[in-house]
N, CA, C and O atoms as a printed pandas DataFrame, in Angstrom:
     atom_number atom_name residue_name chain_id  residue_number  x_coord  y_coord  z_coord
0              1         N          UNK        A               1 -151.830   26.783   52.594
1              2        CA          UNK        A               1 -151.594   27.628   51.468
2              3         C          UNK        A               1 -151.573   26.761   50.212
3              4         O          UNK        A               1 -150.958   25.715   50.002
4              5         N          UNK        A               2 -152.357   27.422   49.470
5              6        CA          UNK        A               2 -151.996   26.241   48.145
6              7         C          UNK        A               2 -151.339   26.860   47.212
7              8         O          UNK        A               2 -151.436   28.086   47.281
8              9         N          UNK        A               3 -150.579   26.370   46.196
9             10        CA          UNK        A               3 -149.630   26.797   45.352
10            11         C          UNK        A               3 -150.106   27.456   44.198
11            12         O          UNK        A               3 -149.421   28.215   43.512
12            13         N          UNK        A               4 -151.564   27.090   43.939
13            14        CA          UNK        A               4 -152.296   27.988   43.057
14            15         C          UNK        A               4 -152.336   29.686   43.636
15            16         O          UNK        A               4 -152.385   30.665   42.891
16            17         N          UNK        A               5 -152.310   29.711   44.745
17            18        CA          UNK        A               5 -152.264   31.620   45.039
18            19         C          UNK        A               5 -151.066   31.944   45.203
19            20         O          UNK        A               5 -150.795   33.132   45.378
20            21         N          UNK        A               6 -149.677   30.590   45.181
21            22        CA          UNK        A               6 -148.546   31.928   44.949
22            23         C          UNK        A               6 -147.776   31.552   43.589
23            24         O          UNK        A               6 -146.817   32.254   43.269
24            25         N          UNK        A               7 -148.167   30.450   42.761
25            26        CA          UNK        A               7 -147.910   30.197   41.238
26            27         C          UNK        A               7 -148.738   30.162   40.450
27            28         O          UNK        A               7 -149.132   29.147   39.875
28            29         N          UNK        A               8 -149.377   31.964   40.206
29            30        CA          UNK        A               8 -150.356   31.820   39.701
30            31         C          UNK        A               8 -149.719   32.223   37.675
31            32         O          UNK        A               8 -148.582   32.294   37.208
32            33         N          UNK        A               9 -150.654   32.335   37.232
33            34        CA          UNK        A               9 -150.283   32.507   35.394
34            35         C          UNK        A               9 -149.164   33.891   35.441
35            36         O          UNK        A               9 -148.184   33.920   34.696
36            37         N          UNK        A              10 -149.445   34.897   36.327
37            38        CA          UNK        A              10 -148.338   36.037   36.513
38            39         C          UNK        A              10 -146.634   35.435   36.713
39            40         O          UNK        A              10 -145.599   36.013   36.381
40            41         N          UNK        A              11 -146.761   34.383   37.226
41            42        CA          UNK        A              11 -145.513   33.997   37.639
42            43         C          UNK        A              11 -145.028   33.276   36.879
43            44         O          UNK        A              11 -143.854   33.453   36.553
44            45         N          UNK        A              12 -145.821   32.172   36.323
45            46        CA          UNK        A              12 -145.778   31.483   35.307
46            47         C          UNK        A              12 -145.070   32.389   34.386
47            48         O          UNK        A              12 -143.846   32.324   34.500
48            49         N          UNK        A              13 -145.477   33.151   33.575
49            50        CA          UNK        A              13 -145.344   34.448   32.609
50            51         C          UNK        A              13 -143.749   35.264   32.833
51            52         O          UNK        A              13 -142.887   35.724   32.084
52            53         N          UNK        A              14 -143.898   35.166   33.915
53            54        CA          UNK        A              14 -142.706   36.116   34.894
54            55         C          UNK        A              14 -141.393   34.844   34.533
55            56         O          UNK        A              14 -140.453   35.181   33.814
56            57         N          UNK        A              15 -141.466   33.294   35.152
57            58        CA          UNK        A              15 -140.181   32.618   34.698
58            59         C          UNK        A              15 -139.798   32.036   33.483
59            60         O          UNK        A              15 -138.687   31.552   33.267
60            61         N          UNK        A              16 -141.031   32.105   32.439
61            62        CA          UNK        A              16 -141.004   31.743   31.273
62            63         C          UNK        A              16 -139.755   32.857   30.554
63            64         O          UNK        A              16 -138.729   32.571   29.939
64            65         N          UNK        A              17 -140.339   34.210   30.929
65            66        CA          UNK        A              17 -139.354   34.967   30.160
66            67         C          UNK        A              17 -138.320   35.101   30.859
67            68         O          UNK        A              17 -137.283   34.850   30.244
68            69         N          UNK        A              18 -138.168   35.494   32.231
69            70        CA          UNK        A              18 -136.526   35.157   32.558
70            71         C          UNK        A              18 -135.918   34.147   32.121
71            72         O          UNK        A              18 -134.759   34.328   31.746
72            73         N          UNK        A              19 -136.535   32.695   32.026
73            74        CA          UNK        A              19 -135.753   31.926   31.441
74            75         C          UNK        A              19 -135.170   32.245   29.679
75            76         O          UNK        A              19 -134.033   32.024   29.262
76            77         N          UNK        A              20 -135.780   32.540   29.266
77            78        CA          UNK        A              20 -135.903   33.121   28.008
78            79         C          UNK        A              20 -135.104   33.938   28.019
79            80         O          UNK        A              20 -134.170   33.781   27.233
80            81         N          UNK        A              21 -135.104   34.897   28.708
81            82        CA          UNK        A              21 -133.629   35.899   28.642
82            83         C          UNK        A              21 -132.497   35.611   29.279
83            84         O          UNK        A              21 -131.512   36.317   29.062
84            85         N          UNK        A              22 -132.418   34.489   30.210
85            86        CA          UNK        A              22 -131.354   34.122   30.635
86            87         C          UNK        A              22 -130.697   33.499   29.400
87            88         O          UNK        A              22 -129.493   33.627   29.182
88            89         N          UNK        A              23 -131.702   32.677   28.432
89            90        CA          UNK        A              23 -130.722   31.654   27.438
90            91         C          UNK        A              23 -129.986   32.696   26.570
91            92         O          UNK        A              23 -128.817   32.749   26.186
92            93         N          UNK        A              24 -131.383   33.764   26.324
93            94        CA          UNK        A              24 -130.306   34.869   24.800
94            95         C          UNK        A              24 -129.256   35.500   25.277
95            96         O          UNK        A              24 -128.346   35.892   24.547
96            97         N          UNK        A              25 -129.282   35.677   26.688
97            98        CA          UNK        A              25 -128.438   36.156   27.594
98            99         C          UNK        A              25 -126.965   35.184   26.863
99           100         O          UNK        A              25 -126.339   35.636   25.905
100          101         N          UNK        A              26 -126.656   34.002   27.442
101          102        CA          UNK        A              26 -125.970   32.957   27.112
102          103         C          UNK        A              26 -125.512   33.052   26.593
103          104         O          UNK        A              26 -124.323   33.302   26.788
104          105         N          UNK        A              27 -126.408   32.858   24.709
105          106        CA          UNK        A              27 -126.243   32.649   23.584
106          107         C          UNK        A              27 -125.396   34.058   23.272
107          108         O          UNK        A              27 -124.302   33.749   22.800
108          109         N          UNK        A              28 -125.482   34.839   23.334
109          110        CA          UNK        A              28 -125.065   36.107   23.214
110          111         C          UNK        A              28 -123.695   36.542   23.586
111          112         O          UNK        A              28 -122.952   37.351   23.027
112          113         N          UNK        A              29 -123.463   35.557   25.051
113          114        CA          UNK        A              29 -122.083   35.838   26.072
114          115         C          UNK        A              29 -121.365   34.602   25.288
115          116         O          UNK        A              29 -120.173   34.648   25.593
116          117         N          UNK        A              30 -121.621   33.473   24.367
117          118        CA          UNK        A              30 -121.019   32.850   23.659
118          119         C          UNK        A              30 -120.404   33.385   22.381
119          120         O          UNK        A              30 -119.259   33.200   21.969
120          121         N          UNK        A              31 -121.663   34.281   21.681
121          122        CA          UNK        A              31 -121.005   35.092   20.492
122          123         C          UNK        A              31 -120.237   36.278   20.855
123          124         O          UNK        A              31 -119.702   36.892   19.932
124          125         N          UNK        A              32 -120.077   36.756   22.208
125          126        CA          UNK        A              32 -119.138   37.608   22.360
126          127         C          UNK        A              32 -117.691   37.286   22.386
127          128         O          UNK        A              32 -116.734   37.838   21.844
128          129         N          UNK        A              33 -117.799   36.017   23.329
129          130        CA          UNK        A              33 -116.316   35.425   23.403
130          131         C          UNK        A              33 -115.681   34.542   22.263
131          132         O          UNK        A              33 -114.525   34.126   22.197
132          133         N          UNK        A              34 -116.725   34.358   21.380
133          134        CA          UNK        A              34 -115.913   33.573   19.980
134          135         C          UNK        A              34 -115.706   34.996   19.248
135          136         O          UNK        A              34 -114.875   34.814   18.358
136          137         N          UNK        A              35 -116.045   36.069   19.263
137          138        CA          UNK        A              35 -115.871   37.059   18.151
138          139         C          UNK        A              35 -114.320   37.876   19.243
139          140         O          UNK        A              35 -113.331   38.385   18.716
140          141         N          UNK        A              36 -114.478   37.802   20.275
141          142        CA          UNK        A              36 -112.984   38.323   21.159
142          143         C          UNK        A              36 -112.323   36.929   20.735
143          144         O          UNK        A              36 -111.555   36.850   21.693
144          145         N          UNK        A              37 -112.164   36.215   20.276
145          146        CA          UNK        A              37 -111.404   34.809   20.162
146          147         C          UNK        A              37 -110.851   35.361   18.582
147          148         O          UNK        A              37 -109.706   35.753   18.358
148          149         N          UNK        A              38 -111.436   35.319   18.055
149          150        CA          UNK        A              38 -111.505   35.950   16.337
150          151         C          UNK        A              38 -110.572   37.039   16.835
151          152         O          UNK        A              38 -109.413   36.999   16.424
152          153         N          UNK        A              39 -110.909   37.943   17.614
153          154        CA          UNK        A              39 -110.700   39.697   17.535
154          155         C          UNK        A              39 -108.850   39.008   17.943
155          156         O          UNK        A              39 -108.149   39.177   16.945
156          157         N          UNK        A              40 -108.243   38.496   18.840
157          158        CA          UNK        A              40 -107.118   38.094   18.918
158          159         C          UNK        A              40 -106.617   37.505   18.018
159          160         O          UNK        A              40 -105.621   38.133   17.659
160          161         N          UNK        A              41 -106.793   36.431   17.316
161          162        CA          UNK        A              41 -106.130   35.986   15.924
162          163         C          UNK        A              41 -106.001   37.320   15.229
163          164         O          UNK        A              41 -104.826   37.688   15.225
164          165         N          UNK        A              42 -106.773   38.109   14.677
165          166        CA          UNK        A              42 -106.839   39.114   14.148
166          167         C          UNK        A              42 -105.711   39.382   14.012
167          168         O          UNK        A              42 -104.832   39.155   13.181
168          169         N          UNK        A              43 -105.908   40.407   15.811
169          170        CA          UNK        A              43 -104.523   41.100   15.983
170          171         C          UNK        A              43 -103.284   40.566   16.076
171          172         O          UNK        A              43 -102.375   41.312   16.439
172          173         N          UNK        A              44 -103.023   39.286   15.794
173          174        CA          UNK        A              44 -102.044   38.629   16.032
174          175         C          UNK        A              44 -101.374   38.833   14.261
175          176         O          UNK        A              44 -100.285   39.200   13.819
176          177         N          UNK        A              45 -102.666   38.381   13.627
177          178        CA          UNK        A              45 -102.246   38.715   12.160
178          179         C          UNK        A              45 -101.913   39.877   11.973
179          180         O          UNK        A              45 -101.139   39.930   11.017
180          181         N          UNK        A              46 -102.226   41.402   12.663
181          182        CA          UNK        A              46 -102.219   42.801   12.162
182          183         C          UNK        A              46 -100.916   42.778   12.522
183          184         O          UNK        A              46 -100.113   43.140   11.662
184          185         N          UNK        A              47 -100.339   42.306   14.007
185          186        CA          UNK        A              47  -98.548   42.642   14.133
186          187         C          UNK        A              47  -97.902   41.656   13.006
187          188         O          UNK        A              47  -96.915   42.048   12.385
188          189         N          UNK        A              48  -98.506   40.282   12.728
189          190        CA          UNK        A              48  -97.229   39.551   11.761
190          191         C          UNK        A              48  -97.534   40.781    9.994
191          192         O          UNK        A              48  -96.605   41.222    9.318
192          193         N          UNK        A              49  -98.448   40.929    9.819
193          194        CA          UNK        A              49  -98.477   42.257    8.749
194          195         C          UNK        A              49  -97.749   43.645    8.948
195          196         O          UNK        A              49  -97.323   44.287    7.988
196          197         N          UNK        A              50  -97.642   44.041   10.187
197          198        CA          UNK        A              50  -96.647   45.137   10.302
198          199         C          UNK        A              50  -95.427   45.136   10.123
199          200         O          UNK        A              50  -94.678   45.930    9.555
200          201         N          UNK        A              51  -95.140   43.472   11.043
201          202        CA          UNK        A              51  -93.456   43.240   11.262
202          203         C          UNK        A              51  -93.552   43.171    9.182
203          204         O          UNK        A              51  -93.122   44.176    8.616
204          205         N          UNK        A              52  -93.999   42.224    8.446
205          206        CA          UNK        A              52  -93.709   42.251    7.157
206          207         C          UNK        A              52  -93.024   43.508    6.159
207          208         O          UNK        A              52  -91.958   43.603    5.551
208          209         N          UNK        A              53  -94.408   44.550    6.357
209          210        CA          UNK        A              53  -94.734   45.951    5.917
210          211         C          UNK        A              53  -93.172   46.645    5.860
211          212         O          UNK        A              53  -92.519   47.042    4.896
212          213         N          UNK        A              54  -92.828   46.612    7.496
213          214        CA          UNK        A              54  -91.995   47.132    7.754
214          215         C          UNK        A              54  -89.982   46.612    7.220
215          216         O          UNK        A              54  -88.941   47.236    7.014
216          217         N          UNK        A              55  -90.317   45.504    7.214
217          218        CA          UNK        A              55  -89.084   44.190    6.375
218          219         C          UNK        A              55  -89.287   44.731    5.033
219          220         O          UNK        A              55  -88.284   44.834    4.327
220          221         N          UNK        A              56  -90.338   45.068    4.599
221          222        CA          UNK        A              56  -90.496   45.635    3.259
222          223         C          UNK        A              56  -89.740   46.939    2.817
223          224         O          UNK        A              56  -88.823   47.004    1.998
224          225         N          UNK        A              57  -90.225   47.803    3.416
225          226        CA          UNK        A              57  -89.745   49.073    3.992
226          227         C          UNK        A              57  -88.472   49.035    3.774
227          228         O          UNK        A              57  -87.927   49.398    2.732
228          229         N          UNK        A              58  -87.642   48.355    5.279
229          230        CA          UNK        A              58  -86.143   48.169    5.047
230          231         C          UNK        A              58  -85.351   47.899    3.615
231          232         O          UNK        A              58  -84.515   48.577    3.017
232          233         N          UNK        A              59  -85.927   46.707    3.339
233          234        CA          UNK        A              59  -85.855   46.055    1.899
234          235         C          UNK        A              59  -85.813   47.257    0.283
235          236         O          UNK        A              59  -85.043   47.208   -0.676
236          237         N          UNK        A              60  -86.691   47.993    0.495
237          238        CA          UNK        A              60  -87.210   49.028   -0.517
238          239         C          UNK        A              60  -85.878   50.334   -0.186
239          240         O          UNK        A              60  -85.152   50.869   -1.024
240          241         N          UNK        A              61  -85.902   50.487    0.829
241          242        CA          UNK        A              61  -85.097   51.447    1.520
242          243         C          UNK        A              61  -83.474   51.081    0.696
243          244         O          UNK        A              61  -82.847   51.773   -0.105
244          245         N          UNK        A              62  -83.174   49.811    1.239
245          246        CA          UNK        A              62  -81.717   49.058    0.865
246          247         C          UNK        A              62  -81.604   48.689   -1.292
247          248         O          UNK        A              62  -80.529   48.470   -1.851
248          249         N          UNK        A              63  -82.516   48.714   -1.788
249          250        CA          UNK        A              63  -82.778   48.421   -2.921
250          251         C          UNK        A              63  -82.659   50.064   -3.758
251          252         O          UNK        A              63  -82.093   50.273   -4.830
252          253         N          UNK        A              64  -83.358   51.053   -2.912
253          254        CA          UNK        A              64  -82.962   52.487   -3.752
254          255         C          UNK        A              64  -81.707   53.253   -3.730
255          256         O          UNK        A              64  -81.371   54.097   -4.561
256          257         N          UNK        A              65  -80.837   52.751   -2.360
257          258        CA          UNK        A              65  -79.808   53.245   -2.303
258          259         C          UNK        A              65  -79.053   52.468   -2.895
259          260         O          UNK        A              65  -78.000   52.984   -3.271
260          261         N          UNK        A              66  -79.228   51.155   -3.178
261          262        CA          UNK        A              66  -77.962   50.189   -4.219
262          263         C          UNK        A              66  -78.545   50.736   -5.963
263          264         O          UNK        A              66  -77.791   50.524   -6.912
264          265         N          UNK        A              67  -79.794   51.364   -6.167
265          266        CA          UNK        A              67  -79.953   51.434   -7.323
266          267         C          UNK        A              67  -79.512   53.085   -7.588
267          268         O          UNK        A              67  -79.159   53.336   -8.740
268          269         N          UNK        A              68  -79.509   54.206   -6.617
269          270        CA          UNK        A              68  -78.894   55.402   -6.533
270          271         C          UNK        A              68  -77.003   55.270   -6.959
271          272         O          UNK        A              68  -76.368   56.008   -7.711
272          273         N          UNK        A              69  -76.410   53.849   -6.019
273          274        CA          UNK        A              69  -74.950   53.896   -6.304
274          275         C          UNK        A              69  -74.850   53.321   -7.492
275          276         O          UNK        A              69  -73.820   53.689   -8.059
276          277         N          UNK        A              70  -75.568   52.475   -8.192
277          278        CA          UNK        A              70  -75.442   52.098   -9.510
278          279         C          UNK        A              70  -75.592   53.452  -10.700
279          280         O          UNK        A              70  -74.848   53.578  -11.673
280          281         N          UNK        A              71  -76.439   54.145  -10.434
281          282        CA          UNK        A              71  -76.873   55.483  -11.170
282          283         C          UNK        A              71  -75.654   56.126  -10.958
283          284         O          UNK        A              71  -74.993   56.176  -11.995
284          285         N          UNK        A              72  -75.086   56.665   -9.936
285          286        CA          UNK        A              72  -73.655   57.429   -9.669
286          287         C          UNK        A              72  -72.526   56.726   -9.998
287          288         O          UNK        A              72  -71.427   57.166   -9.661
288          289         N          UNK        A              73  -72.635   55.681  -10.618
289          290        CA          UNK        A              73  -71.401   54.559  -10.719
290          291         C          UNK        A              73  -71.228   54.760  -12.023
291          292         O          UNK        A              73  -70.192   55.218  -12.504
292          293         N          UNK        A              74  -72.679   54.281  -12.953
293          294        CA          UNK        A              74  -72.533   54.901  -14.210
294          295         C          UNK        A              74  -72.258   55.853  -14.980
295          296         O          UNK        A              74  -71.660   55.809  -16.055
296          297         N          UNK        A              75  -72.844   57.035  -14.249
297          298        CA          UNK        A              75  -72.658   58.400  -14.617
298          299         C          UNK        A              75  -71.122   59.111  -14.400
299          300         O          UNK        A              75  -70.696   60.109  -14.981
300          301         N          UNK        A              76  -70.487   58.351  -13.466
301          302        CA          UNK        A              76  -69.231   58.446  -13.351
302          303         C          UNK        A              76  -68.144   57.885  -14.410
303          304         O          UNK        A              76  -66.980   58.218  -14.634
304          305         N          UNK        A              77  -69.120   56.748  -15.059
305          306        CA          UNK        A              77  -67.966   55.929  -16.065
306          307         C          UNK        A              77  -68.252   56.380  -17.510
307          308         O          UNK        A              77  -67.651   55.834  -18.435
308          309         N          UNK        A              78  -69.034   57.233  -17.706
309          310        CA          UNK        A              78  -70.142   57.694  -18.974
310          311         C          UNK        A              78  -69.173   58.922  -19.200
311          312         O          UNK        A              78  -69.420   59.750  -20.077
């Protein structure tokens, strides 16, 4: 058997592009897992922005009711 009738230009053709799609394949399963790498920092930043948001919140919350007893404090001494 010679290798010319079972590696002929069809086959040739045939591992050129599997190889070829195996690499974009790769390249591709690399930019997925650096952009899920990204996508976790992210979310790591979206909870330290909530816990903040929410400290804010409290903060704003504790600041209208000391500025409500100041308003009733005055109006009481007026």
């Amino acid at each position: 058997m010679k290798w010319d009738k079972i590696f002929d230009g069809t086959v040739a053709v045939y591992l050129i592009g599997a190889s070829a799609a195996g690499l974009w394949w790769a390249a591709d399963l690399t930019r997925q897992v650096t952009t899920l790498n990204g996508s976790t920092v992210t979310a790591e930043r979206i909870a330290t922005l909530e816990t903040e948001v929410r400290n804010l919140g409290d903060s704003t919350r504790e600041l209208k009711v000391s500025i409500n007893d100041l308003v009733r404090e005055l109006k009481r001494n007026n």
